[in-house]
Backbone bond lengths (Angstrom), bond angles and torsions (degrees), N, CA, C in turn:
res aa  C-N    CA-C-N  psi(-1)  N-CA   C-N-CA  omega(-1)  CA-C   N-CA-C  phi
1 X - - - 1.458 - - 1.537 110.00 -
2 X 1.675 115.40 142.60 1.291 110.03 170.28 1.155 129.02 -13.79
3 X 1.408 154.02 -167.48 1.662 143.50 61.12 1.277 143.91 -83.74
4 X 1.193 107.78 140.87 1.418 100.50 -166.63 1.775 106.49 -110.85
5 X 1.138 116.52 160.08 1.507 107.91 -166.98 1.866 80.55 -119.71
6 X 1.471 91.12 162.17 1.349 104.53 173.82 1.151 129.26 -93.83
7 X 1.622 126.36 3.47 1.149 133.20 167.04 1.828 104.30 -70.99
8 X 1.241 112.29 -31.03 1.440 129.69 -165.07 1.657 93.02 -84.16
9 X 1.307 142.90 -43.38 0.726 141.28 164.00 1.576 121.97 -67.32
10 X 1.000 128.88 -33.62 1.429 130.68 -172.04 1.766 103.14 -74.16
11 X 1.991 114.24 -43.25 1.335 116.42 178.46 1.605 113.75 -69.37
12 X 1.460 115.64 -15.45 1.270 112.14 -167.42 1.653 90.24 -82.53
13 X 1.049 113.42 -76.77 1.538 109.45 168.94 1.513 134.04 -18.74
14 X 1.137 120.57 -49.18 1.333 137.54 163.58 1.596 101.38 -53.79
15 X 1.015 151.95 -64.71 1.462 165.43 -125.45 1.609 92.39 -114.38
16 X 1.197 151.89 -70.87 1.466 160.28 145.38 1.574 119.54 -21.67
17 X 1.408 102.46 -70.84 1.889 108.82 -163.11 1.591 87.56 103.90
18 X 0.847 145.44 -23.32 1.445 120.16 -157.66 1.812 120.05 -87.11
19 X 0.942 99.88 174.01 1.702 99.42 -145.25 1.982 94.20 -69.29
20 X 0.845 105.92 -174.98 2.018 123.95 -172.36 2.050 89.07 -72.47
21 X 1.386 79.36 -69.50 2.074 91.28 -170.22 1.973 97.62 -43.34
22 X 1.243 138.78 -55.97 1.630 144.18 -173.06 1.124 70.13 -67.65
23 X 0.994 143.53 -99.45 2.040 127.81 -121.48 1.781 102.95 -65.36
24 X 1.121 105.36 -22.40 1.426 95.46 -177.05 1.926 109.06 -96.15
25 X 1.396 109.07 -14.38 1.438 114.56 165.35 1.893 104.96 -68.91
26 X 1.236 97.08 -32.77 1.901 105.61 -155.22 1.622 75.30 -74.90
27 X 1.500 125.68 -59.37 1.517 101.71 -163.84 1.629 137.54 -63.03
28 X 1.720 82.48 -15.17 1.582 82.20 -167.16 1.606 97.03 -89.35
29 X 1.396 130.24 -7.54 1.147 108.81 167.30 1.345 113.64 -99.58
30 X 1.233 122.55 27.56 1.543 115.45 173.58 1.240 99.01 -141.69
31 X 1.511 123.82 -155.56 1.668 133.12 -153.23 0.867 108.23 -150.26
32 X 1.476 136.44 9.51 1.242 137.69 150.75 1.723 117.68 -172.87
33 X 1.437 105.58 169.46 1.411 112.77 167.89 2.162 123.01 -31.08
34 X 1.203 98.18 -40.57 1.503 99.86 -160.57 2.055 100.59 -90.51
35 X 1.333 96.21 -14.70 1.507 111.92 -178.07 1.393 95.02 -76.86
36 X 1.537 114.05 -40.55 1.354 98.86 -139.44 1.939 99.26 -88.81
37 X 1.433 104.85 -12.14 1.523 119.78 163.52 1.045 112.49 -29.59
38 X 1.694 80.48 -73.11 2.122 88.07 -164.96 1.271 124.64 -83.43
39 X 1.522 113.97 6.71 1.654 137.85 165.86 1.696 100.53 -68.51
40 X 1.365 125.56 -39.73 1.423 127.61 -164.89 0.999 75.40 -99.21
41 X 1.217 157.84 -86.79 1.602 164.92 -143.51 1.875 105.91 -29.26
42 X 1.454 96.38 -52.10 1.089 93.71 171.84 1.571 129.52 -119.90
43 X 1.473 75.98 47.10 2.016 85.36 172.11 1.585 87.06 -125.83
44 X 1.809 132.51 12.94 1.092 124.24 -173.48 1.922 117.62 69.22
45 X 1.403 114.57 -2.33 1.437 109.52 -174.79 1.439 105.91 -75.73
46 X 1.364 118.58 -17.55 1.466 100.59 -157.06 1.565 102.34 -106.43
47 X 1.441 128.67 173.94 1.046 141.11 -129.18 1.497 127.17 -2.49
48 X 1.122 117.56 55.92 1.595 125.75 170.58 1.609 111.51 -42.59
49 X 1.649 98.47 -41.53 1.569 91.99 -167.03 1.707 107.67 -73.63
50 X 1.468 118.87 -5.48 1.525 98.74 167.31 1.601 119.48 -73.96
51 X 1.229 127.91 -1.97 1.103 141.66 -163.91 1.614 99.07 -93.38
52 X 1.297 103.57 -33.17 1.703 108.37 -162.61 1.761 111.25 -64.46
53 X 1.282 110.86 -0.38 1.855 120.83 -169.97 1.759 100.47 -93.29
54 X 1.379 101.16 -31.41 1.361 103.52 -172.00 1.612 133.05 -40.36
55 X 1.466 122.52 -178.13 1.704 110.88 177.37 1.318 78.39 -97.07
56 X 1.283 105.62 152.70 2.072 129.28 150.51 1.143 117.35 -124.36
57 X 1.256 122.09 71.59 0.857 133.73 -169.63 1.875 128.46 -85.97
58 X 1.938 85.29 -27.34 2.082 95.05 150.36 1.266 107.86 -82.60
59 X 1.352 106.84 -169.24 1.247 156.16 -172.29 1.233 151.51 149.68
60 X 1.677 134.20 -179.35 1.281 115.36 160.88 1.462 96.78 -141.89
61 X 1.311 97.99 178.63 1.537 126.13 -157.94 1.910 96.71 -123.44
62 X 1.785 101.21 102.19 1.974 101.81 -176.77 1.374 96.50 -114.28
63 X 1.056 107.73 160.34 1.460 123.73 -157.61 2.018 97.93 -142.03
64 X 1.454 100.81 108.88 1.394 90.12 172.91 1.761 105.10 -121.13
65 X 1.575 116.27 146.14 1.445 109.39 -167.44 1.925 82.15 -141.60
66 X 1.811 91.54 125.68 1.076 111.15 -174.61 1.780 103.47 -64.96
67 X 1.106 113.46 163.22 1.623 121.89 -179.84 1.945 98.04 -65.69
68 X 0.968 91.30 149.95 1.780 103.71 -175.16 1.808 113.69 63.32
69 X 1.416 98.87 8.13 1.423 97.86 155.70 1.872 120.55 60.32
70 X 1.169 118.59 35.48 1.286 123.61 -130.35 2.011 82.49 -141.43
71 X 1.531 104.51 -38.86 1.492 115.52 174.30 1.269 124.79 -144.14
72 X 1.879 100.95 121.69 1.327 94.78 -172.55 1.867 105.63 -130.17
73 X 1.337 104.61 170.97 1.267 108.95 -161.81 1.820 111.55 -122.53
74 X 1.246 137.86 137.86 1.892 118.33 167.86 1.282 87.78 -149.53
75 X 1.334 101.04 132.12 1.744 131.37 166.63 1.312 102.55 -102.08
76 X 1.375 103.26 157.64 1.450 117.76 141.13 1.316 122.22 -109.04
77 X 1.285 133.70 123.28 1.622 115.70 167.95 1.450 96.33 -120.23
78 X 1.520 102.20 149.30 1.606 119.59 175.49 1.462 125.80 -107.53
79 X 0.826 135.65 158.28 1.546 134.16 -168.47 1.545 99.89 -160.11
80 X 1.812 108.37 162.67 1.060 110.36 177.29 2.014 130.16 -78.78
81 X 1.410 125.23 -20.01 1.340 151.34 150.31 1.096 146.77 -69.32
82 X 1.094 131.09 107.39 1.935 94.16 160.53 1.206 110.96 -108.02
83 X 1.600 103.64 77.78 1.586 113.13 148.88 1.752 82.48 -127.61
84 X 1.052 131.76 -15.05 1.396 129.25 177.39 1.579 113.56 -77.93
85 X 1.409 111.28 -29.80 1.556 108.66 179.22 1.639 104.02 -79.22
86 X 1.631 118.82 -22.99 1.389 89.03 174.41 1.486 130.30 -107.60
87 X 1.553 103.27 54.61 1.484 113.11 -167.24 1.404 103.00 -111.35
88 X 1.132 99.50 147.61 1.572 102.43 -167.86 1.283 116.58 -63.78
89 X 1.502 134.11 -29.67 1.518 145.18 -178.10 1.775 78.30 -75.21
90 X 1.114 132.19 -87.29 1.853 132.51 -144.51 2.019 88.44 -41.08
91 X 1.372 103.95 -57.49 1.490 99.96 175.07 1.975 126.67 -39.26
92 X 1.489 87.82 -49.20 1.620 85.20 -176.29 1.638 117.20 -69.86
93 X 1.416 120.36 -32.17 1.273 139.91 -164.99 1.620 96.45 -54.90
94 X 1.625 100.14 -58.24 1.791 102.87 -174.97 1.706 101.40 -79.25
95 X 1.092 117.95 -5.39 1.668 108.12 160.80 1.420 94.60 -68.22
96 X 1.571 107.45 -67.15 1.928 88.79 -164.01 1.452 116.67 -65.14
97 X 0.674 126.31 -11.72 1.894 125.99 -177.33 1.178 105.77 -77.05
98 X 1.692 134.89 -47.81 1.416 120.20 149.98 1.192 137.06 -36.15
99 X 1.414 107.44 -58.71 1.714 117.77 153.65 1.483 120.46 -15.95
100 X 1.545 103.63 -66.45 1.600 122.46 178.57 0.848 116.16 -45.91
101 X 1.903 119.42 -57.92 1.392 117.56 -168.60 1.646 97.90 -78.31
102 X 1.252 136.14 -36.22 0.993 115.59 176.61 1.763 133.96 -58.29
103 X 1.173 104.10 -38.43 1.363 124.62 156.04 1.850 136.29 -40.86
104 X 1.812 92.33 -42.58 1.430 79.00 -161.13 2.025 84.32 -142.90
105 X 1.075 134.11 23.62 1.294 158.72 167.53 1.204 105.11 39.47
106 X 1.405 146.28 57.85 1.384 158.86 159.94 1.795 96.46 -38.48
107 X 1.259 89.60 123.55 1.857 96.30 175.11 1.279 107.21 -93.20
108 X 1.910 138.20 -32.51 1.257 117.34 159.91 1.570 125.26 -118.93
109 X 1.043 130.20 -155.37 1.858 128.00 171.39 1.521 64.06 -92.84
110 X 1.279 110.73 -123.05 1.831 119.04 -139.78 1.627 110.36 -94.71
111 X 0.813 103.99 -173.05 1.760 120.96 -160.79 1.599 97.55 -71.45
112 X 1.142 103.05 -45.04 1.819 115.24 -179.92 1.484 106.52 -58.56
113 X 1.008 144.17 -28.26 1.559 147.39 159.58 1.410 110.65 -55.53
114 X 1.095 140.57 -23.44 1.181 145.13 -140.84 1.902 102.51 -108.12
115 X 1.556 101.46 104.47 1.355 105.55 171.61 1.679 116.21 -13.25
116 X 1.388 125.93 177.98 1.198 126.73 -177.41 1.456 92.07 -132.89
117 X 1.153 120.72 -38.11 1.432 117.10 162.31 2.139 117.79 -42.13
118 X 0.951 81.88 -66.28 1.768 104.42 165.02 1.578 120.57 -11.91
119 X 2.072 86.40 -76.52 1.426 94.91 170.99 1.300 131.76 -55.65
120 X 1.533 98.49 -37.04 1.654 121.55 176.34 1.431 112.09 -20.56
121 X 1.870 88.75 -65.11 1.385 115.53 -164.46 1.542 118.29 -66.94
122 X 1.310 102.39 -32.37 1.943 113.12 165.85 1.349 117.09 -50.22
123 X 1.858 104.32 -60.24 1.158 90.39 -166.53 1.768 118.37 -86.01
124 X 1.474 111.96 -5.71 1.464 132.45 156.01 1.749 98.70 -34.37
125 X 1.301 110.70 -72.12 1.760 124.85 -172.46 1.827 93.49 -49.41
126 X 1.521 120.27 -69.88 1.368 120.48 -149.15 1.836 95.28 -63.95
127 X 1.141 112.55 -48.86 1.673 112.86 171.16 1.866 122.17 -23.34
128 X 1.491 69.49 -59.92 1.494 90.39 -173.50 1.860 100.84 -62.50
129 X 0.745 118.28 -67.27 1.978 130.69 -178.83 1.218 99.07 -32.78
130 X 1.354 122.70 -62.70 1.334 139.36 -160.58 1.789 109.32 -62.28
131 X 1.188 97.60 -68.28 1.554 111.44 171.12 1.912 111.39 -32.96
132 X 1.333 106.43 -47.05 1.543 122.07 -174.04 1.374 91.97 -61.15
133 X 1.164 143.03 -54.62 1.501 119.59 -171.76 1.264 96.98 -92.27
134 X 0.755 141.04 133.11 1.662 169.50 -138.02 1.442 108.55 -108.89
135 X 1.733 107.94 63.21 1.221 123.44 172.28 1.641 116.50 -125.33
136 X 1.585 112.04 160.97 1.725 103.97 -152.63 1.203 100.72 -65.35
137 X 1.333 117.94 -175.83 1.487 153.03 163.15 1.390 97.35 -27.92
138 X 1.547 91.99 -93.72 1.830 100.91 -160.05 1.558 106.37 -58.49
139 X 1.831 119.39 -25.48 1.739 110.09 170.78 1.607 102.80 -47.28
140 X 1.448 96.59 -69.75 1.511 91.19 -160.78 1.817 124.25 -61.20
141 X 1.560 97.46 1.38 1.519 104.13 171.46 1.568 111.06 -68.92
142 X 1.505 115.34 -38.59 1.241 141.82 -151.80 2.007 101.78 -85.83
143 X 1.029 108.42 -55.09 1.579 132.89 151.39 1.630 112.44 -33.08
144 X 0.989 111.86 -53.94 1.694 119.86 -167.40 1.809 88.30 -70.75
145 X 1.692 94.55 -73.95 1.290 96.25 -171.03 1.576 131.43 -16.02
146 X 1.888 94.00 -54.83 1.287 117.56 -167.86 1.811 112.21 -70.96
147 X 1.445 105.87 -45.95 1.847 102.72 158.55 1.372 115.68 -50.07
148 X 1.375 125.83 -58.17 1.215 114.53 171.92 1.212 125.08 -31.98
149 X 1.680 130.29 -82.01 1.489 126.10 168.34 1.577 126.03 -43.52
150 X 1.476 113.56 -5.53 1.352 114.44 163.69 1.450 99.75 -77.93
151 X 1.165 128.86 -72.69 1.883 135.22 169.90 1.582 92.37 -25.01
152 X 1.215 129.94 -69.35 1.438 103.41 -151.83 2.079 104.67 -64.76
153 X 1.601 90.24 -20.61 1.772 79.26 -174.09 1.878 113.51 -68.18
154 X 1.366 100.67 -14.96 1.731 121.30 -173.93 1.603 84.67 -73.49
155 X 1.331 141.29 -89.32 0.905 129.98 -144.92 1.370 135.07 -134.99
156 X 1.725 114.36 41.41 1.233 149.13 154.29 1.452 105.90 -91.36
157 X 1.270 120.07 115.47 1.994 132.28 -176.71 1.909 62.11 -56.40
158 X 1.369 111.18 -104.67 1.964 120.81 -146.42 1.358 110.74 -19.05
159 X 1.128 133.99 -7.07 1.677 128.87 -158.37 1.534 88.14 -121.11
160 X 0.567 156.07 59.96 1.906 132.20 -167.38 1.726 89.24 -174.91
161 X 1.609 100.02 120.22 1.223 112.57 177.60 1.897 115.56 -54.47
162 X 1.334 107.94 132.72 1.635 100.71 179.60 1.383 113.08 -58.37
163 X 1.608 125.04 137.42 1.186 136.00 176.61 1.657 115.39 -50.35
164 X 1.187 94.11 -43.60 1.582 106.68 156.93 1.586 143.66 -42.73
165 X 1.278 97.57 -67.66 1.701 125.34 156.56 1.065 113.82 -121.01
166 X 0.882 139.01 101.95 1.498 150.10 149.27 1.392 132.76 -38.79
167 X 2.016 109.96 -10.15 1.328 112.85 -161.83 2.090 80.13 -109.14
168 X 1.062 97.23 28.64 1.775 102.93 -176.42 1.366 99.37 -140.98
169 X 1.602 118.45 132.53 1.183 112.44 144.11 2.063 128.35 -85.29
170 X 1.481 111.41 -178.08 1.218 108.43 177.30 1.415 123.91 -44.92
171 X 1.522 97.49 -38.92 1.340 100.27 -157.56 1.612 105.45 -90.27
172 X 1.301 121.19 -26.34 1.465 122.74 147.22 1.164 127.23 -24.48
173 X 1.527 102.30 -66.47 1.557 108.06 176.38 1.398 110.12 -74.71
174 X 1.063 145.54 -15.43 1.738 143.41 172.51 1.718 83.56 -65.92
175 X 1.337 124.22 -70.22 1.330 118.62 -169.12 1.737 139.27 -68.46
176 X 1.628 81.49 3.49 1.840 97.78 157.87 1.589 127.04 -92.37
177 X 1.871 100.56 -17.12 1.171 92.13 -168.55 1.478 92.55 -105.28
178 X 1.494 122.72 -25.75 2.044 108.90 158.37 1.373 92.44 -47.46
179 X 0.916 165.39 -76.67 1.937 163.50 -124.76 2.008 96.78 -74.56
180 X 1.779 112.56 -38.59 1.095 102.81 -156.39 1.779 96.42 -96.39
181 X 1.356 117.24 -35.48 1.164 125.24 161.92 1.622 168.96 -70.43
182 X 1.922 71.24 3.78 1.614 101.79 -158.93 1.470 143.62 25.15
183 X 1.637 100.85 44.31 1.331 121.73 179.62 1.240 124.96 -136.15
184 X 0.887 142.52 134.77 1.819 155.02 173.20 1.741 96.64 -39.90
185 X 1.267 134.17 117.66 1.269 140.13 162.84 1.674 120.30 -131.81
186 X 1.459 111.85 133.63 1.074 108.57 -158.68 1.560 97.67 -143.80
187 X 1.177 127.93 -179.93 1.756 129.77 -162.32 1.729 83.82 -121.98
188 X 1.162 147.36 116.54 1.473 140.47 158.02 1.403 113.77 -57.56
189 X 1.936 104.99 -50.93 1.175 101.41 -164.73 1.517 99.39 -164.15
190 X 1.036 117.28 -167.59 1.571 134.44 171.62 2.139 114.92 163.05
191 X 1.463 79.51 156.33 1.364 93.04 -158.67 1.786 102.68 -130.28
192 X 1.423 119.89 115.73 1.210 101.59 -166.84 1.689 92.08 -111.28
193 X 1.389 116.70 161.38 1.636 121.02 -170.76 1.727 91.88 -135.77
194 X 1.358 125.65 158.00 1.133 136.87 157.77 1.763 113.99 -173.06
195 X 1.530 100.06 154.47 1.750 110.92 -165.49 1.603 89.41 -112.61
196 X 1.411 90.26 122.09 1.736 106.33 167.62 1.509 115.72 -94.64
């Protein structure tokens, strides 16, 4: 079987938007970087992120309720159509994103939602931890940092590997299906409920 190196993967990505799993499908069926473009190009994966400026001005509203009724989940996701909200992929996507939040309890969509007070208080905690074992300055700068982007993967829905695939995050997969749909799609919101 091929190999693919990850420098080759990391530039294809960079240059595209398209997720780790496509750039490494796009290479192994082609023979190089500029092949593997117009391989995503025309599977729609690649430049999703020009799509991401767009209005979204549809959407729908999915509702997932765990078995025994005990946990339930409602998103909003938006899109640019509604000939796009009634397609069966725009449909399944906000099935799984309920799923997700129900699953793995993301407290915001992205990092940018996230009080500033909040963070404060994180990296207040990791400071503090860090300092206790009696490592330098710039370590424990490096340390903080690194808890932090673990927190945002805990509880940012976009950062948090899909329950599904795991070798994808959310926001990957939001940006495969702008690639498959040719529309700007985005999560507005969600609201998760559960009885203790």
């Amino acid at each position: 079987m091929k190999e693919i190196g990850v420098n080759s993967i990391k530039e294809l990505r960079a240059r595209t938007g398209a997720g780790i799993m496509n750039c490494k499908r796009a290479l192994l069926a082609v023979n190089n970087i500029e092949e593997a473009i117009d391989y995503l190009r025309k599977k729609g994966i690649a430049k999703a992120d020009e799509k991401l400026g767009r209005i979204a001005g549809e959407g729908i509203i999915e509702t997932y309720i765990h078995p025994g009724s005990r946990l339930g989940v409602i998103i909003e996701l938006r899109c640019e159509t509604d000939f796009t909200v009634r397609t069966p992929e725009f449909k399944q996507l906000a099935k799984d994103l309920a799923m997700q939040v129900a699953a793995i309890n993301p407290r915001w969509v992205s990092r940018e939602e996230i009080p500033k007070e909040e963070i404060e208080h994180e990296l207040e905690i990791y400071n503090t931890q860090a300092k206790e074992s009696g490592k330098p300055d710039k370590v424990i700068e490096q340390i903080t940092q690194g808890k932090l982007e673990k927190f945002y993967k805990e509880v940012c829905l976009l950062e948090q590997p899909f329950i599904k695939n795991s070798e994808i995050t959310i926001n990957e997969l939001i940006k495969e299906y702008i690639g498959k749909l040719r529309e700007n799609i985005y999560i507005k919101r969600f609201t998760r409920f559960r009885i203790d």
